[in-house]
Each structure stands twice: as C-alpha cells, then as structure tokens.
Residue, then its C-alpha position, 0 to 999 in steps of 0.5 A: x435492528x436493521x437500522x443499527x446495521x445501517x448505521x454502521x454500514x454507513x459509518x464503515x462507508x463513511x470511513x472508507x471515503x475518508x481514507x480514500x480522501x487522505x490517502x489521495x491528499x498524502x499523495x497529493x500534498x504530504x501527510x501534513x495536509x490541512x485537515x480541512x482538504x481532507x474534509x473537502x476532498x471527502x465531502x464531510x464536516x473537519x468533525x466528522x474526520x475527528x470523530x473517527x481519527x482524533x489525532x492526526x496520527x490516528x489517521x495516518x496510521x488508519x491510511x497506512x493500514x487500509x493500503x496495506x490491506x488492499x495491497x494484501x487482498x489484492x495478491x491472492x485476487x490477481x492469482x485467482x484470475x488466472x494467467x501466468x503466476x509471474x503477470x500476476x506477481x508483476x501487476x501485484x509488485x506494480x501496486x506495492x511500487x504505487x504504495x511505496x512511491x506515494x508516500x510524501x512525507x511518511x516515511x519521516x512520520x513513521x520514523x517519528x517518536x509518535x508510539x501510533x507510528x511505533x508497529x507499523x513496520x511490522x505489520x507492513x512486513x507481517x501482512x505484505x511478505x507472505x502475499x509475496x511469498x505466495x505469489x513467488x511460489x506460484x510463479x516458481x511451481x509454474x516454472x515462470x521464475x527461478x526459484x529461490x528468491x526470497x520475498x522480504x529481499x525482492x520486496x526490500x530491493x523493490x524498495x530500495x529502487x523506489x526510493x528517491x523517485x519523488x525528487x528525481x522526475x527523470x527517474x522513473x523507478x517502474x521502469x527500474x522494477x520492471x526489469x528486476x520483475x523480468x530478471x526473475x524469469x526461468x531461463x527457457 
C-alpha cells in the first residue's frame, strides 16, 4: 500500500515538474514549442510527456489550469500574511499580470476550434474573480481603498493594460498596472 502511494506521489511530482517544464518553454518559446524541449527542459523521455498529455492541447489545457490554480491559492496566502490588504492585493495583481503577459501564443490557442480550449475562459473567471473579490473587500473593510470596484472590471482593465506588452519592449505594462493599483487607494 505505501508502494502504490509513492507511485502516485511521484507521478503527482513528475506532472508538477512537466508543467513547470512547458509553462517556463511557453514563456520562453510560444505554445508551439517542440515536445522535445519540453522533455529536455523537464529531464524526461518526449514518452513520458505523452503518457500524461496525449495531445498537445491536453498539455496546454493542463499548464493553463495549473497557473490558474497558483494564482488562486496564492490570494488568500498573501492575505493570511498579514499587512496592508491593499499590499496583499497589489503582490496578488503582480502575479496575474505575470500570467497574462506570459502567455505567447495562447491566447490564439484558446481561441482556436479545439473543444479542449473551449472552457477555459470560464474557469479562469470562475477561479480568479472571486480571489480578487475577496481581496477587494479586504482592502475596502480595511479602509485602504475605495469601495465599489468591481473585481471582473479591475481584473478586465488589468488585462486590457497588459496586452500588447510582448511586442512593444518599451512599454512596460507593470508600470501601467501599478498605477491603476494605486488609483484605488481611499483618499485620506
């Protein structure tokens, strides 16, 4: 029995490194990275990816979903550090603005036919606006920020600043996002 739960912790720990693998490659290279640096990057066989990602949608899908997840986990635990609400909401919106500016090449892949791409969206809604919610009223019970902002808005406008940023090197879209974070703050 503790055999078979090794097995699967290391398969769980095998998966994790493959994402962390394609999602540093996607970043590097675009989605349409070989398979083959990805395996290299991962130090694994190109099998071993195909044994957990059969198709290359399969592990688009999977690196989406797992950033997704850290990005969710990740709002509470800036919160439960204590501090200013509003720090913990600006450090949050730094990491969605990391994942919206990384993605080369996925926003076309998500926009594409492919049925694996087809929910994404919504569960990058349905995962992210309530983390950003919570946050959001953290930051206004605290009296950090002026209430009445709306999560999906400020997360909309956060990307609607980080687009183009990957084509324009001197446009920094951190900067831009900063001093929407800012604009937030409760007159004093």
């Amino acid at each position: 029995m503790v055999e078979g739960a090794k097995k699967r912790s290391d398969a769980r720990r095998n998966e994790q490194t493959l994402l962390e693998a394609a999602a540093a490659a996607f970043v590097e290279s675009g989605v349409d990275v070989h398979v083959r640096a990805i395996a290299e990057r991962a130090g694994v066989g190109v099998g071993t990816i195909y044994r957990h990602f059969p198709t290359r949608a399969d592990l688009i899908v999977a690196v989406y979903q797992h950033q997704v997840e850290a990005c969710a986990e990740a709002g509470p635990a800036l919160l439960a550090e204590g501090g200013s609400p509003h720090a913990a909401l600006g450090r949050w919106i730094d990491m969605f603005v990391d994942f919206l500016v990384t993605k080369h090449g996925m926003a076309a892949a998500l926009r594409s036919d492919d049925a694996a791409f087809q929910k994404l969206h919504a569960y990058f809604i349905g995962r992210l606006e309530p983390v950003c919610a919570q946050l959001l009223a953290a930051a206004t019970e605290a009296g950090e920020i002026r209430p009445g902002t709306v999560p999906l808005e400020l997360m909309m406008g956060v990307g609607n600043l980080c687009i183009g940023s990957e084509n324009n090197p001197i446009y920094n879209a951190r900067n831009m996002v900063h001093l929407l974070i800012a604009g937030l703050a409760a007159d004093r």
